[in-house]
C-alpha positions in Angstrom: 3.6 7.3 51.6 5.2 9.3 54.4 7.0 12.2 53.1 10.4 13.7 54.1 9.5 16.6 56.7 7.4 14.1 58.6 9.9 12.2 59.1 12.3 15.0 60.0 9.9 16.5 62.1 9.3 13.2 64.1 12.8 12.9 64.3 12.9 16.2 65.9 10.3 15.1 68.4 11.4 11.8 69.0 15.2 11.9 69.2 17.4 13.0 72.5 19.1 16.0 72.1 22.5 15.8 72.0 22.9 12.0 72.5 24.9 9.9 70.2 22.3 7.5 68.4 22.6 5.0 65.9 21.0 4.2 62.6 18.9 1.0 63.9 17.7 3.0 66.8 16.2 5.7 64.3 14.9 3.8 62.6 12.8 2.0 65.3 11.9 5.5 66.5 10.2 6.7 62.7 8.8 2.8 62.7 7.4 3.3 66.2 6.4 6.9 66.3 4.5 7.2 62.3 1.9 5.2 60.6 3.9 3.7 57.9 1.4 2.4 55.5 1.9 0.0 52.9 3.7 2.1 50.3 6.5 2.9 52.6 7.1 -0.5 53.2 7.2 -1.5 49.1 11.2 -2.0 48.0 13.2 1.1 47.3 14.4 -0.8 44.0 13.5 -4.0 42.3 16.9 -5.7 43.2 16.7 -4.4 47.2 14.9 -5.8 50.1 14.9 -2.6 51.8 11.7 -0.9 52.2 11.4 2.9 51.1 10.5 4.4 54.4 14.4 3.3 55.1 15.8 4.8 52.5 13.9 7.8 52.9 14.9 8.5 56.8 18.5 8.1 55.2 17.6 11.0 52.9 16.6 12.8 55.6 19.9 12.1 57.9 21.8 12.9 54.8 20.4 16.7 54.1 20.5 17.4 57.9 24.2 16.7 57.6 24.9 19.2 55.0 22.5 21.8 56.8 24.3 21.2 59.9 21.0 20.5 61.9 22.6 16.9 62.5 25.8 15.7 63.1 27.3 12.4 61.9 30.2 10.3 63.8 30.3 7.6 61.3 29.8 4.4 62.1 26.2 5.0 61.7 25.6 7.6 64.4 24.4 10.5 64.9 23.4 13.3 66.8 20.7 16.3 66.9 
């Protein structure tokens, strides 16, 4: 299972700086850039088809918000 600070710290890594970018393209950049294994990709709940790795890189984007370290301009995008 890949935890939270991995993917923060890939997002760090991976995402332009100050460039607005959406939700679809971060999570092709976590999907591209970590070894997801097979945990990550179980449901996040028994009635979702979303796999846990997803909701987990919107966990992520959520507590950056509140820190400040990201901001968010709706519409699913953000910026580092």
């Amino acid at each position: 299972m890949t935890h939270l600070p991995e993917i923060w710290s890939c997002m760090q890594k991976q995402i332009p700086k100050g460039v607005w970018i959406s939700l679809a393209d971060i999570y092709r950049i976590i999907e591209d850039n970590l070894s997801l294994d097979k945990e990550d990709y179980e449901w996040q709940s028994p009635t979702s088809d979303v796999p846990k790795w997803k909701r987990n890189v919107r966990n992520v984007l959520q507590y950056r918000k509140r820190t400040g370290e990201i901001e968010w301009g709706r519409d699913t995008m953000y910026r580092i």
